[in-house]
Phi, psi and omega in degrees: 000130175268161172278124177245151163234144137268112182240165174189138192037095186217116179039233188290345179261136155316276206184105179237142153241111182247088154240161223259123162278178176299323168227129162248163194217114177249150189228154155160180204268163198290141205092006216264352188088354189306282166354286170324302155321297225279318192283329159257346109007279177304290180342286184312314169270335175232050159321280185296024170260250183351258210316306193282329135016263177314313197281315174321314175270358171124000186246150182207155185227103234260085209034323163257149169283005212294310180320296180296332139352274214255358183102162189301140116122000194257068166254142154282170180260177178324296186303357190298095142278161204196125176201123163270085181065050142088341184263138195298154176240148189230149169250029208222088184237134136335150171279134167276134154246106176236126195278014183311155169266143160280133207258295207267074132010060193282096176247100177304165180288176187035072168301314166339297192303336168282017201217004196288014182235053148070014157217109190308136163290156142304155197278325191273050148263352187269208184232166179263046160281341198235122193285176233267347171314293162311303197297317193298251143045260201289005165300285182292351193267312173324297171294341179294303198300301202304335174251012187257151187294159160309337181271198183307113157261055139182093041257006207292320172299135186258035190293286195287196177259142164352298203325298206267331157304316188263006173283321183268344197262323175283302208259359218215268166326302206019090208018057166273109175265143183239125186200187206266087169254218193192122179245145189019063185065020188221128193274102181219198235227125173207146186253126176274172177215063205081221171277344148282122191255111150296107178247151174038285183290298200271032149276138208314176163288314186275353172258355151241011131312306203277295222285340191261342163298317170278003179263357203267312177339306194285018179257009178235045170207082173265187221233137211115225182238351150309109185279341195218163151327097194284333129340299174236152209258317188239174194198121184214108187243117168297118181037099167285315196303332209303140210058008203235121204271159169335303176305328177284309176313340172275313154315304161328322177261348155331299202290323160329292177299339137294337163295317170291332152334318232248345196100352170314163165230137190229126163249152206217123153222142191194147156244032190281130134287017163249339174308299188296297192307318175290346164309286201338316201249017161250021184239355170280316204300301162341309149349268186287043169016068189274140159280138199314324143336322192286314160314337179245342168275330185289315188276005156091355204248159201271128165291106182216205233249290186274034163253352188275288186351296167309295180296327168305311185292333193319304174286005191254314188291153181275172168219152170191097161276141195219123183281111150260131193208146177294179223185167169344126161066030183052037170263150185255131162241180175266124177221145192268121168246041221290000172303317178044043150305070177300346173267011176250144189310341152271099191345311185292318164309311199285315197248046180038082135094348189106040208231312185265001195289297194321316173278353206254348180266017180265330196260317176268008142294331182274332182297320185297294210293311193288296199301357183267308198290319186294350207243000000 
């Protein structure tokens, strides 16, 4: 059966149905709720985790959690439906005591700020202005910095393959190492260069992007021959672009794609149109039942052993892309546009989500002026 969410009258959302391939890809203009989606998402699987969570750090709730979720002011309403594969999902819980595992995997947009003084909070330091996504996430980073050892945690660690360390080490890094030291007695997070220590704030914008993803990556890469989390199931990272020139974005989906390697299901939010073009083309390269070398070409990458691996699952796995765009009464709905056509009569489809409209009405502004001076 495939996994559907259902959301309806939840804060700016209307009425979303979403459904989830092996990469799911959400798209649509900023306010659009996409967050939101990817967060009850989180809910429908580890609700009653989270809730004890919270209660664990210190937080209660007078039946509904919604708030402690989703951030102030982030209630639901009377009209609120919520359905995981048709069964309603609540935010009106008792505190649970559970041995549940965690299923779902969060890594939020703006990593940087859980991290901005070279160190992640623990989760009962935030307030419940900041949603239980965020809180978990820098949470989980927290217990990373705090137990790792002196050395590197990039490159160091042999969780990934040759490939994709020296794939991020070209694009992200360029022979930087990143790891935990200690200034005035205090342990945070830094990148060297030789003998130069960088710290934290006077990293690039996209090296303090990148970096908190990839330490969230290594808890679902544990280190032996056990490939994946045996717990969770999803993985779901809000905009991997940010801050990151193309060539780092074509890294982001390397890693992805080991993730599905690992057995994982992966959701996406973005607003890259180079992200959405490598969705494109692996589902074209799919199609035409392409060999698997055309995939390392496309990513720029050596066809060698631990690229076929990656590029084989590229062709094995599903897609399904979905536009979220406001709609009747300033509500956001949902549309699948998962064809990525450009050549097809719906517009939203044709122009990936409103992701290609932009260059293209810039290149036909440059078409007018040249057929004007000629003419």
């Amino acid at each position: 059966m495939t996994d559907r969410l259902s959301i309806k009258n939840f804060a700016q959302i209307g009425s979303v149905d979403l459904e989830f391939a092996d990469l799911t890809v959400l798209v649509g203009a900023q306010g659009t709720g996409k967050s939101l989606a990817l967060q009850w998402l989180k809910i429908a699987l580890d609700g009653p985790l989270a809730i004890q969570t919270l209660a664990d750090a210190g937080n209660l709730a007078s039946g509904d959690w919604s708030e402690l979720l989703f951030g102030r002011g982030m209630v639901r309403s009377p009209k609120t439906r919520v359905a995981w594969n048709g069964d309603a999902v609540q935010t009106s819980w008792p505190i649970w005591r559970t041995k549940r595992r965690e299923r779902l995997y969060f890594i939020p947009a703006h990593r940087s700020l859980l991290v901005d003084q070279g160190w992640p909070l623990p989760l009962e330091k935030f307030d419940w202005r900041t949603p239980f996504v965020a809180r978990r996430f820098s949470h989980s980073l927290f217990e990373l910095f705090r137990d790792s050892e002196r050395g590197p945690l990039f490159p160091g660690p042999r969780r990934l393959s040759p490939l994709l360390r020296q794939s991020i080490d070209d694009a992200v890094f360029h022979g930087g190492s990143v790891r935990i030291g200690e200034e005035r007695s205090q342990r945070l997070l830094q990148l060297t260069h030789g003998k130069a220590v960088l710290p934290f704030m006077v990293w690039t914008s996209g090296q303090r992007e990148f970096a908190p993803l990839l330490m969230g990556l290594y808890q679902l890469v544990p280190e032996g021959r056990q490939a994946r989390v045996e717990s969770v199931d999803w993985v779901v990272i809000e905009e991997p672009e940010m801050g990151l020139h193309p060539q780092a974005i074509s890294v982001v989906m390397l890693l992805v794609l080991d993730l599905m390697r690992r057995g994982y299901r992966v959701v996406l939010s973005t607003h890259s149109p180079h992200l959405l073009t490598a969705v494109w083309m692996l589902q074209r390269l799919k199609d035409f039942r392409a060999r698997w070398q055309l995939v390392c070409d496309g990513f720029g990458i050596a066809s060698r052993r631990d690229a076929k691996a990656l590029a084989e699952v590229a062709l094995a796995k599903s897609y399904r892309v979905h536009l979220l765009e406001f709609g009747k009464g300033d509500k956001v709905f949902a549309k699948d546009i998962s064809g990525l056509n450009p050549g097809a009569e719906d517009d939203a489809e044709s122009g990936w989500g409103g992701l290609t409209g932009f260059s293209s009405k810039f290149g036909e502004a440059v078409r007018k002026a040249a057929n004007e001076v000629d003419s």
